[in-house]
KESEMAR-145361 format. One record per residue (C-alpha): x, y negated, z negated; residue number from 1. Coordinates in steps of 0.02 Angstrom, whole numbers, plus 50000, padded with zeros to 5 digits. Last residue first. Layout:
N
+-------+-------+-------+-----+
:    px :    py :    pz :   n :
+-------+-------+-------+-----+
:     X :     Y :     Z : NUM :
...
+-------+-------+-------+-----+
This chain:
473
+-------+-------+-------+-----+
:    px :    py :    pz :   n :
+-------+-------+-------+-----+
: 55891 : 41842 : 44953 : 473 :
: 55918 : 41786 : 44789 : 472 :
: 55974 : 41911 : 44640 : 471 :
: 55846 : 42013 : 44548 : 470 :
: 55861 : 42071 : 44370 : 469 :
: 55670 : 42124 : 44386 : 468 :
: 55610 : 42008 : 44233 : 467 :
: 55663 : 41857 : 44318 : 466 :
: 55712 : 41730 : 44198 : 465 :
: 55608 : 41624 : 44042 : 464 :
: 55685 : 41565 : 43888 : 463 :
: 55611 : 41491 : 43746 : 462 :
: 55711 : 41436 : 43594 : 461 :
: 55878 : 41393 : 43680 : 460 :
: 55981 : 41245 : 43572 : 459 :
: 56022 : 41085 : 43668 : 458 :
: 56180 : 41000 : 43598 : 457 :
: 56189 : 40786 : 43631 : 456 :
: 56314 : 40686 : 43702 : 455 :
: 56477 : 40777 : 43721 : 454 :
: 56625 : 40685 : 43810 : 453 :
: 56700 : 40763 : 43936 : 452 :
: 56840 : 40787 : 44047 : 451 :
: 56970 : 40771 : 43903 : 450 :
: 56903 : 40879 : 43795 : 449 :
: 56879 : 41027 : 43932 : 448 :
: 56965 : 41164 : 43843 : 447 :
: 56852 : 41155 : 43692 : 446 :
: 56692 : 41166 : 43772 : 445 :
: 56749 : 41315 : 43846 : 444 :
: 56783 : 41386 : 43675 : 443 :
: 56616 : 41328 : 43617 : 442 :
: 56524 : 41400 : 43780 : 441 :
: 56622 : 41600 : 43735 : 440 :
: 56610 : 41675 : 43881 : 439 :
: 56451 : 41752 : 43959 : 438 :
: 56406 : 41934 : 43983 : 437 :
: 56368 : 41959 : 43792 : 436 :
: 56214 : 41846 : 43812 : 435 :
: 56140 : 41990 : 43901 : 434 :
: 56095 : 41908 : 44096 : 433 :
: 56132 : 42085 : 44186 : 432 :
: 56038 : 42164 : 44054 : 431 :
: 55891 : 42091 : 44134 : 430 :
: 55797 : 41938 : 44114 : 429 :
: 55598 : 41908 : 44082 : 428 :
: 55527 : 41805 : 43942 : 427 :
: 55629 : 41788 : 43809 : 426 :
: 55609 : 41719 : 43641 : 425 :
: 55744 : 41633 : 43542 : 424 :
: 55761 : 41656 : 43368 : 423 :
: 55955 : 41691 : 43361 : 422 :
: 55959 : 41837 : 43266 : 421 :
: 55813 : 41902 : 43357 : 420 :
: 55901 : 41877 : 43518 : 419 :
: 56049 : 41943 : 43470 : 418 :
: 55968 : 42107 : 43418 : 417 :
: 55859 : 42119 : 43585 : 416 :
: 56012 : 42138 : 43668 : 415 :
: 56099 : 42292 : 43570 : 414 :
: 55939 : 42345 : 43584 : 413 :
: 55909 : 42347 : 43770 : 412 :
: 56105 : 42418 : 43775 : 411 :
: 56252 : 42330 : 43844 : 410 :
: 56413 : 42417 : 43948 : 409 :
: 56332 : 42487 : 44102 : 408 :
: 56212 : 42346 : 44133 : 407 :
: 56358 : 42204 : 44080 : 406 :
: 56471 : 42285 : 44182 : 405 :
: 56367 : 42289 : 44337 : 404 :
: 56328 : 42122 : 44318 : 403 :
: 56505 : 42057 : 44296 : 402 :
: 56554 : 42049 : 44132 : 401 :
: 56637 : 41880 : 44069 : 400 :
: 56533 : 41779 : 44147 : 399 :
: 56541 : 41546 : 44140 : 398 :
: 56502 : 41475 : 43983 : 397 :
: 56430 : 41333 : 44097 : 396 :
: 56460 : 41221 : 44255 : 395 :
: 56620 : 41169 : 44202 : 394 :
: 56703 : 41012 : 44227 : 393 :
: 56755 : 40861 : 44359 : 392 :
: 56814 : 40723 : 44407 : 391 :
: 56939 : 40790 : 44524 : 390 :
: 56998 : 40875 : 44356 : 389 :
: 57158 : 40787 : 44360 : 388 :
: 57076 : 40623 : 44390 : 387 :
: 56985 : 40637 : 44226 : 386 :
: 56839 : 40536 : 44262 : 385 :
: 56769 : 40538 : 44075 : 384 :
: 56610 : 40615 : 44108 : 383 :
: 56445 : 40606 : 43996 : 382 :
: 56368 : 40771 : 43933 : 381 :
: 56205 : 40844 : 43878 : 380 :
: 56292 : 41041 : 43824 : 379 :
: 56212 : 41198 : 43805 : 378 :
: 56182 : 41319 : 43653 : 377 :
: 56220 : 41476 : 43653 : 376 :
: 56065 : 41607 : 43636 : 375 :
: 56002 : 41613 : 43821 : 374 :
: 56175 : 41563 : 43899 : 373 :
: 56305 : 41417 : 43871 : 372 :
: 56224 : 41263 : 43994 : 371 :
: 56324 : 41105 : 44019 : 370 :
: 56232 : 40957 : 44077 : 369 :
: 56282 : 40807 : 44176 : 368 :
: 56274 : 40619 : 44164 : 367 :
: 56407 : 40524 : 44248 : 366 :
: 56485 : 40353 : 44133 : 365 :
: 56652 : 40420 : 44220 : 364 :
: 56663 : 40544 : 44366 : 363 :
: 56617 : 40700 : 44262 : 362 :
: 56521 : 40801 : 44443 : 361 :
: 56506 : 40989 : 44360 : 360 :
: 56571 : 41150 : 44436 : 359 :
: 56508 : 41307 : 44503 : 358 :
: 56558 : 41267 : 44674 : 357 :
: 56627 : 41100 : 44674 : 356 :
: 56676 : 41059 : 44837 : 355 :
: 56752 : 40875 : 44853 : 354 :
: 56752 : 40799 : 45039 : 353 :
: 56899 : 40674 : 45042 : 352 :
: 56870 : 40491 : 45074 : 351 :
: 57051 : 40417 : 45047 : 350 :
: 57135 : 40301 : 44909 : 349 :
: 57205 : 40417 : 44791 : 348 :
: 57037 : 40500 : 44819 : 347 :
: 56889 : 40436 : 44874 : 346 :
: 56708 : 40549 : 44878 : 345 :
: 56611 : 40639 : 45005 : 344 :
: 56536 : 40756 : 44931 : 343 :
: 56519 : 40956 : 44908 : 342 :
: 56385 : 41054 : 44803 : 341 :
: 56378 : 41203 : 44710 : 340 :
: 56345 : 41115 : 44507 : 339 :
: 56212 : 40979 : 44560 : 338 :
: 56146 : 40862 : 44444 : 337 :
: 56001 : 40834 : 44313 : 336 :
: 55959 : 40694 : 44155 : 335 :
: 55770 : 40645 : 44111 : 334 :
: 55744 : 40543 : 43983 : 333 :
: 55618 : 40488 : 43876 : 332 :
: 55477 : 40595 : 43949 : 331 :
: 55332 : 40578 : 43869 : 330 :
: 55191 : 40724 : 43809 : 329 :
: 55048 : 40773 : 43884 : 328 :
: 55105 : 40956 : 43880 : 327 :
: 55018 : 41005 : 44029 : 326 :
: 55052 : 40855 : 44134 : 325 :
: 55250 : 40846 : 44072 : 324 :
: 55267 : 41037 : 44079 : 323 :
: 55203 : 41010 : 44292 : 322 :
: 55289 : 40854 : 44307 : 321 :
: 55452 : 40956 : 44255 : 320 :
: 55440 : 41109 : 44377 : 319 :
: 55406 : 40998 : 44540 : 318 :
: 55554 : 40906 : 44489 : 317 :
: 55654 : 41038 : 44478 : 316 :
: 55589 : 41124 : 44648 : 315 :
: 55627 : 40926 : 44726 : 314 :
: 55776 : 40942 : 44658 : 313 :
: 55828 : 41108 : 44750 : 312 :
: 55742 : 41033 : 44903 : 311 :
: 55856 : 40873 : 44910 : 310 :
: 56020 : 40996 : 44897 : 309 :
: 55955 : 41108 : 45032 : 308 :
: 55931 : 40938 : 45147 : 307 :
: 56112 : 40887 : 45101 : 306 :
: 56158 : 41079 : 45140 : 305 :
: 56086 : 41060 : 45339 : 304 :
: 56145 : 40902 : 45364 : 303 :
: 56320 : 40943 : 45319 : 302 :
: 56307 : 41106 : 45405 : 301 :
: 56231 : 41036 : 45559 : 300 :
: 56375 : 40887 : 45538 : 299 :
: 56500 : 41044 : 45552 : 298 :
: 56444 : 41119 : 45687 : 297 :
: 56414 : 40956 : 45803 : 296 :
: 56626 : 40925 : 45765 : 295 :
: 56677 : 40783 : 45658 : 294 :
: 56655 : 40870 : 45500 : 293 :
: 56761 : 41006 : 45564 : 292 :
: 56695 : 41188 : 45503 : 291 :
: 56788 : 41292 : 45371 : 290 :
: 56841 : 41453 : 45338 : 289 :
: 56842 : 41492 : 45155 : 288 :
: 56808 : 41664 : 45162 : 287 :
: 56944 : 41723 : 45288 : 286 :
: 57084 : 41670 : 45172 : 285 :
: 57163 : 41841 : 45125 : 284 :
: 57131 : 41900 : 45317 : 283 :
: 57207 : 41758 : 45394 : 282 :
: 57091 : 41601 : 45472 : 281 :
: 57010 : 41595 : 45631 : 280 :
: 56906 : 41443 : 45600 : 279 :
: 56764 : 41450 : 45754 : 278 :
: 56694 : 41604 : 45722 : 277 :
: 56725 : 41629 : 45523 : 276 :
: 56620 : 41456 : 45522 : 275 :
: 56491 : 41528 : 45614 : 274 :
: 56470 : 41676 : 45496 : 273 :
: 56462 : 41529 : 45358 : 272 :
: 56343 : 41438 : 45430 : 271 :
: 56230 : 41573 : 45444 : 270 :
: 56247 : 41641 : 45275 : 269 :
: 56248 : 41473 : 45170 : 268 :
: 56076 : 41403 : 45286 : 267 :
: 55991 : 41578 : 45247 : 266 :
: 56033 : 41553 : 45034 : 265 :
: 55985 : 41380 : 45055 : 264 :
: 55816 : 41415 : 45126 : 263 :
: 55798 : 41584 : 45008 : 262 :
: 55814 : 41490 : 44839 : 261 :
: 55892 : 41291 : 44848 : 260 :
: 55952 : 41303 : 44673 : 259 :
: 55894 : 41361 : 44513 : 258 :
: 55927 : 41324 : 44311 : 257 :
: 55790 : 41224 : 44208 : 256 :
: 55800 : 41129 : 44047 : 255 :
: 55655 : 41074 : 43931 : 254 :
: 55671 : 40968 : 43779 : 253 :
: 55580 : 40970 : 43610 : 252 :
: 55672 : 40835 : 43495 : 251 :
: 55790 : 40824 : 43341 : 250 :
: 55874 : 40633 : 43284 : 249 :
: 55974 : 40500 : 43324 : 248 :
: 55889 : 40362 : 43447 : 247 :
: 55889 : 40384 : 43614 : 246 :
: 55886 : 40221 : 43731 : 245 :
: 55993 : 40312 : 43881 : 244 :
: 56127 : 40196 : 43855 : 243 :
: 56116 : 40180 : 43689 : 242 :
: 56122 : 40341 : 43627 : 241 :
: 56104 : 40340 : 43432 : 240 :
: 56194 : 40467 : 43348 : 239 :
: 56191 : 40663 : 43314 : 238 :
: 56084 : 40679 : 43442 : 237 :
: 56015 : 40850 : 43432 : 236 :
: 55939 : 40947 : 43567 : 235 :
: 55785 : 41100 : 43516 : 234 :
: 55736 : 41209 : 43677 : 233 :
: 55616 : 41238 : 43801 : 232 :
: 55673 : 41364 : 43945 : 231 :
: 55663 : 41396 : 44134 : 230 :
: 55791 : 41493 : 44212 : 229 :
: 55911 : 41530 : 44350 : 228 :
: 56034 : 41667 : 44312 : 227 :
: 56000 : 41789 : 44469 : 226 :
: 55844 : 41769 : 44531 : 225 :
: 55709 : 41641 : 44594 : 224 :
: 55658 : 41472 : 44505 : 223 :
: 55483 : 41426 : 44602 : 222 :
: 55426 : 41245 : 44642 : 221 :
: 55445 : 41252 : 44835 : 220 :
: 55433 : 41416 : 44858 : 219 :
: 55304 : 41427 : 45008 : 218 :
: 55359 : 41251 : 45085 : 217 :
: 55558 : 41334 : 45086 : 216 :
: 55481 : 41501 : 45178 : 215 :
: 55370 : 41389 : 45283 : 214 :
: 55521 : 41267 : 45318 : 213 :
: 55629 : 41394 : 45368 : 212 :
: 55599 : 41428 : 45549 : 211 :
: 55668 : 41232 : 45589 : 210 :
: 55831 : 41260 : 45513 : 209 :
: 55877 : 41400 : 45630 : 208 :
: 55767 : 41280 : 45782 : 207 :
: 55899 : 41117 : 45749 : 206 :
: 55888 : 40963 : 45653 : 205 :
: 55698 : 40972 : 45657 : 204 :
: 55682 : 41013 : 45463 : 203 :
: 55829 : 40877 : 45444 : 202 :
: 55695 : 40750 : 45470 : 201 :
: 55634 : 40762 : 45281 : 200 :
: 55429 : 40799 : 45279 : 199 :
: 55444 : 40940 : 45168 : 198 :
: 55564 : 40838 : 45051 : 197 :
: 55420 : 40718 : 45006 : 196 :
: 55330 : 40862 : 44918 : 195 :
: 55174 : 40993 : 44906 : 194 :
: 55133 : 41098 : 44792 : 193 :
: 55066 : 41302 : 44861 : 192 :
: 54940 : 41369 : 44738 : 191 :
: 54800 : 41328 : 44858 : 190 :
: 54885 : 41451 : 44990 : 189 :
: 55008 : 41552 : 44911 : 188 :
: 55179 : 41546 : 44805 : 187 :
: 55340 : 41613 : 44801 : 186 :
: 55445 : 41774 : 44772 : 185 :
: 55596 : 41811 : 44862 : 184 :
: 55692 : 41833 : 44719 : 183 :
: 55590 : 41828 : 44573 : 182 :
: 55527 : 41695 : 44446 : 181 :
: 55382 : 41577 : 44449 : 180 :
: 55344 : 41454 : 44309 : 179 :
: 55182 : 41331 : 44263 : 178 :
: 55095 : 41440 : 44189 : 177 :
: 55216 : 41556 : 44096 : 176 :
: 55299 : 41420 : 44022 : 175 :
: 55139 : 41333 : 43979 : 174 :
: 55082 : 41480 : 43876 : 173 :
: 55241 : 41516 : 43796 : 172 :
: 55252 : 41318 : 43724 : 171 :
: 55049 : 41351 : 43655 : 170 :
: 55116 : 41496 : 43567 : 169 :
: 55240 : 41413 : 43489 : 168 :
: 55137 : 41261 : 43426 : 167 :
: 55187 : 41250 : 43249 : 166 :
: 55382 : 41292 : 43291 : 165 :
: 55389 : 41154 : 43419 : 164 :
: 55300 : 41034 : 43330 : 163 :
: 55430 : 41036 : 43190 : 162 :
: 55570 : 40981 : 43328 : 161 :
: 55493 : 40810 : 43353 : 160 :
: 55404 : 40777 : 43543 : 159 :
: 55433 : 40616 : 43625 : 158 :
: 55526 : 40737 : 43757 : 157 :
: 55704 : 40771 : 43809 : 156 :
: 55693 : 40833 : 43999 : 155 :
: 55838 : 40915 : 44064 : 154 :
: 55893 : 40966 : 44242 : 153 :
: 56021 : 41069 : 44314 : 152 :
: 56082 : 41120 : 44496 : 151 :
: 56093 : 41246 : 44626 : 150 :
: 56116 : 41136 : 44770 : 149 :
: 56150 : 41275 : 44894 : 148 :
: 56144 : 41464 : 44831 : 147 :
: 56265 : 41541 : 44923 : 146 :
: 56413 : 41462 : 44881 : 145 :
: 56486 : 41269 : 44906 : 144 :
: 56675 : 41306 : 44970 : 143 :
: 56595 : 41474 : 45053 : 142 :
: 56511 : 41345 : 45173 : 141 :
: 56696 : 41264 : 45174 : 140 :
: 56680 : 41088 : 45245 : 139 :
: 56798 : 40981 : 45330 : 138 :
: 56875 : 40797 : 45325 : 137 :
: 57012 : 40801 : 45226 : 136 :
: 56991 : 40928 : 45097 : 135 :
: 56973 : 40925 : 44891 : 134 :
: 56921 : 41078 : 44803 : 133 :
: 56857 : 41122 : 44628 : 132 :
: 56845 : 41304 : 44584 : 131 :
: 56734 : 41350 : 44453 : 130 :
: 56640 : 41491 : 44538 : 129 :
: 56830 : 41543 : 44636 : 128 :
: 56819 : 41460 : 44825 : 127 :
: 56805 : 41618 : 44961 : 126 :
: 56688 : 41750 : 44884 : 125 :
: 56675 : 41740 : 44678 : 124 :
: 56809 : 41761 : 44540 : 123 :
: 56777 : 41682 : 44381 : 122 :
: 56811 : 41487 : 44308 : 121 :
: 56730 : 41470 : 44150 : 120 :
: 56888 : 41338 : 44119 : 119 :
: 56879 : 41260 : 44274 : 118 :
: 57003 : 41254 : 44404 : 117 :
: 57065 : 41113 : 44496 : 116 :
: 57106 : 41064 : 44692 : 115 :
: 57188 : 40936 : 44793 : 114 :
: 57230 : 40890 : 44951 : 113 :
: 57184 : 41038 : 45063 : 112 :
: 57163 : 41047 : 45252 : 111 :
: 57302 : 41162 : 45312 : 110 :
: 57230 : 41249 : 45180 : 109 :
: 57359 : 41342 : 45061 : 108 :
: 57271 : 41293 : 44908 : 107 :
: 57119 : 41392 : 44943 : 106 :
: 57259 : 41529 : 44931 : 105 :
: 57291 : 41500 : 44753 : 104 :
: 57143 : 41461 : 44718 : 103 :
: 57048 : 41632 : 44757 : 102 :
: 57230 : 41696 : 44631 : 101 :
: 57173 : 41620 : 44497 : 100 :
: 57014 : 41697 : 44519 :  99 :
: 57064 : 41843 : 44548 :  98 :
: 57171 : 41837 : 44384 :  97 :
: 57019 : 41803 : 44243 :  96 :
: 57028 : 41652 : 44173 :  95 :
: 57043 : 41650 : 43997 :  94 :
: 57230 : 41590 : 43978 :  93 :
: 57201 : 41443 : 44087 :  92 :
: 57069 : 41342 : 43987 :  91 :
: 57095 : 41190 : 44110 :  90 :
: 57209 : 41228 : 44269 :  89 :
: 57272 : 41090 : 44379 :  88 :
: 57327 : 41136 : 44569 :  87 :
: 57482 : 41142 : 44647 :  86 :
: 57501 : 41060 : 44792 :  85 :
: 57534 : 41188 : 44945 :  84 :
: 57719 : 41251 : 45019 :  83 :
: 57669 : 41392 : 45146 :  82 :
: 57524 : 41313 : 45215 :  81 :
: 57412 : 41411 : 45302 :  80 :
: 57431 : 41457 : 45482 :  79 :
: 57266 : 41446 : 45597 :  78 :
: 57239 : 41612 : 45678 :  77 :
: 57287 : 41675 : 45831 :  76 :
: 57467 : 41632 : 45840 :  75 :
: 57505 : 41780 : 45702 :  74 :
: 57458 : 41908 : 45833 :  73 :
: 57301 : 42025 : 45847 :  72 :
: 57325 : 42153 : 45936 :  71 :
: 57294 : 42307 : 45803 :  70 :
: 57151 : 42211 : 45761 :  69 :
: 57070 : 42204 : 45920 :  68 :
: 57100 : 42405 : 45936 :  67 :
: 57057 : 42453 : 45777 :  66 :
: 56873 : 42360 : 45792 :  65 :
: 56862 : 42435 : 45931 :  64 :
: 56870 : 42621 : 45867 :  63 :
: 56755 : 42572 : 45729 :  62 :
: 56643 : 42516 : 45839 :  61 :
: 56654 : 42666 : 45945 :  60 :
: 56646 : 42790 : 45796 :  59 :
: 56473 : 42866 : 45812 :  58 :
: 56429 : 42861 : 45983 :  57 :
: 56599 : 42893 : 46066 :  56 :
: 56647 : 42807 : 46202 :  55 :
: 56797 : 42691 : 46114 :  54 :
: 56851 : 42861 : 46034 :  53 :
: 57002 : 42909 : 46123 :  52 :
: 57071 : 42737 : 46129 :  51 :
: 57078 : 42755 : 45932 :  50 :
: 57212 : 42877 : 45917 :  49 :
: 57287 : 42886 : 45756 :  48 :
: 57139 : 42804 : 45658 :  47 :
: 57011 : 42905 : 45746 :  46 :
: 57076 : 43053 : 45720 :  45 :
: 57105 : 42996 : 45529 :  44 :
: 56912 : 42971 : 45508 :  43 :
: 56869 : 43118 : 45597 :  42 :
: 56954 : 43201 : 45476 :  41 :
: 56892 : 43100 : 45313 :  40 :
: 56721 : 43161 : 45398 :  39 :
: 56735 : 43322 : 45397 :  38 :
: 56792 : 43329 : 45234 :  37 :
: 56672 : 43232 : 45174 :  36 :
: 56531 : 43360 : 45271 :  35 :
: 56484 : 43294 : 45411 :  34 :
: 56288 : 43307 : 45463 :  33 :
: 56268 : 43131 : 45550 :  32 :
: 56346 : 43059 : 45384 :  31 :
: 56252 : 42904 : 45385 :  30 :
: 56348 : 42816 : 45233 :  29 :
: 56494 : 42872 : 45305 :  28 :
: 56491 : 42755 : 45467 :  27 :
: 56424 : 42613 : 45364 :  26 :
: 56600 : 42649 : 45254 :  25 :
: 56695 : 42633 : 45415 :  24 :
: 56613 : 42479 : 45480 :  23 :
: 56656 : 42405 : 45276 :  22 :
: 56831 : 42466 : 45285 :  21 :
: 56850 : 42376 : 45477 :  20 :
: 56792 : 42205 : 45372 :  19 :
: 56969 : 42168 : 45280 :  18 :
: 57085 : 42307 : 45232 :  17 :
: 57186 : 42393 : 45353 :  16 :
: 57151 : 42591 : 45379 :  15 :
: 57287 : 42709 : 45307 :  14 :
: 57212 : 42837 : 45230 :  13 :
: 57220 : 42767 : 45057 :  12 :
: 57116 : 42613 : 45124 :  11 :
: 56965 : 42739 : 45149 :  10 :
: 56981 : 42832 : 44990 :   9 :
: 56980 : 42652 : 44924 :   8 :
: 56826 : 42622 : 44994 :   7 :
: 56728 : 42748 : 44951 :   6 :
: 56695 : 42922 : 45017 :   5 :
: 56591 : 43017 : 44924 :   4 :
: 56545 : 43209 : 44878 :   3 :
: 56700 : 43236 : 44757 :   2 :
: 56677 : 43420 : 44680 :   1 :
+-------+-------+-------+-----+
């Protein structure tokens, strides 16, 4: 016998979709000693008559909520374009259709001039992960994501491959040392590092972004959640580099995944709620409201993700002078960028701002690297400046299984198989992070020819995630 209401029950009796489903399902999550039954009753009482139940202690907000949107008229939020640019696809016939469809409507901003789609491109809130977006003067908080300046950075070390697999167990060492992994988790007292970015002015740009300098100072240096990772790896170059004075051959490298951890995942959620305040858009649109650059709000969210940006390098950083010290080795180059960022940037003559959220800057001669997952290998790239793109590319293999899927769907074995056959070594991750979750990296490679041009391969060897499966918060 069906116990739950969900939220499809919930639609099926006739509610609108949008947030009065989730006040609903908060509702039903309490019960208050209704049965489901009982409760689907009330729930279409309420429905037909709401003005009866604006008093009531358990469905007044719902009741409201009804009400307001019952009266709500077309002039009350800004119309969306019913004749947008279309926007260029790479890799088109594996991307999933909600994201498609995310662009489709991020299209229809009154404020849109251009917009691409990457070929790991999945469905995400507002802008798809591997959406690109071009506006005229405003910002989308959901048009960057929730983590802020997550970004990528390599170091290739003086270090031949064959020292790697003598010296394993010194390699694990370090990377347990010199890592921390865990949403929410950080570090204490002496163990704290310190960093230029803690004394940036945009600390005192207002009192939200004020209160979270001792959480930012306290994980400054740590990875978090989610997919972020440390991990030392084998990259080729198949030929000499000249411009970054490589010569062909094997070497140890090290490349980190994180972003701007709790700080940046705060700034995203606040600015964001205010930007669904003052940007009344329609329901299918809602996540991608924007704030005016030229308005206070918006140049507090500028200011506020620049400064989220600078402290997700400054964790990098933090991360590879640590290796470097304790491996004693030399850097001979070091190569990072952001992949959920937005800039201001000229197109077809005009400073647009360009939102790449889960996507990688490829103006030309531009440096950027292309992770696959723990056991594909990633990508040291150089952009072409395809103006198609937006001068852009993917971010990485980009999921195939979201994370429920992939926890439902892929066994402990079944993971620790492709591992072995691989030779990598893990420390940490959850199902959530199988290799099996991700596309194909070669495949998206191969869609995005003419955006990039390949550079060197990194292979993983040692990869380090949080070992609870958590997500930032």
């Amino acid at each position: 016998m069906k116990t739950q209401i969900n939220g499809t029950d919930i639609l099926e009796l006739g509610f609108p979709e949008g947030k009065i489903i989730g006040i609903a399902l908060k509702i039903n999550s309490k019960r208050n000693g209704f049965t489901r039954e009982e409760m689907i009753a009330n729930f279409k009482n309420v429905l037909a008559a709401p003005e009866n139940y604006i008093d009531n202690a358990i469905f007044s907000k719902l009741a409201v909520a009804l009400i307001e949107k019952a009266n709500e008229k077309p002039e009350d939020f800004i119309p969306l374009n019913q004749n947008p640019n279309t926007y260029t696809s790479y890799g088109a016939g594996h991307i999933e259709e909600g994201a498609r469809k995310q662009m489709e409507v991020a299209m229809k901003l009154p404020v849109t001039v251009a917009g691409a789609l990457m070929p790991d491109a999945h469905q995400g809130y507002g802008l798809p992960i591997g959406g690109v977006l071009a506006t005229k003067n405003a910002i989308i908080p959901y048009g960057v994501g929730v983590d802020i300046g997550c970004r990528m950075a390599l170091s290739v070390y003086n270090i031949p491959e064959v020292f790697y697999y003598e010296n394993e167990a010194k390699f694990k060492r370090e990377l347990i040392a010199h890592t921390k992994f865990g949403a929410g988790h950080g570090f204490h007292g002496q163990y704290k590092s310190n960093h230029a970015v803690l004394e940036n002015d945009a600390f005192n740009l207002n009192p939200f972004v004020k209160n979270l300098k001792d959480k930012a100072w306290s994980q400054l240096g740590s990875s978090g959640g989610g997919n972020h990772f440390v991990e030392f790896g084998i990259i080729e170059f198949e030929q000499d580099d000249v411009l970054l004075n490589i010569p062909k051959g094997k070497y140890v490298a090290l490349l980190t995944h994180s972003g701007s951890r709790g700080m940046g995942a705060t700034i995203a959620g606040q600015y964001t709620k205010i930007a669904k305040e003052v940007c009344k858009l329609p329901e299918m649109a809602k996540n991608l409201a924007y704030l005016d650059l030229n308005s206070q709000l918006g140049q507090e969210y500028w200011l506020a993700m620049n400064l989220a940006g600078d402290y997700a390098s400054a964790c990098h950083e933090i991360i590879h002078n640590k290796m470097e010290r304790a491996l004693g080795a030399e850097v001979l180059t070091k190569v990072e960028n952001h992949h959920n960022f937005a800039w201001k940037e000229i197109w077809n003559g005009e400073e647009v701002i360009v939102h790449r959220k889960g996507a990688t800057p490829a103006a030309k001669g531009v440096m950027g690297i292309i992770p696959g997952s723990m056991t594909a290998p990633g990508f040291l790239v150089r952009g072409k400046g395809e103006k198609n793109a937006i001068n852009s590319a993917s971010h990485g293999a980009g999921r195939q299984m979201s994370r429920t899927q992939a926890i439902k769907n892929i066994t402990k074995t079944e993971m620790q198989s492709i591992l072995k056959d691989h030779g990598v070594t893990l420390i940490g991750a959850g199902l959530d992070e199988a290799p099996m979750a991700y596309k194909d990296i070669n495949q998206v490679m191969a869609a995005q020819q003419d955006l990039v041009d390949v550079i060197a391969r990194f292979t993983p060897k040692m990869v380090r995630m949080a070992d609870d499966g958590s997500r930032e918060d």
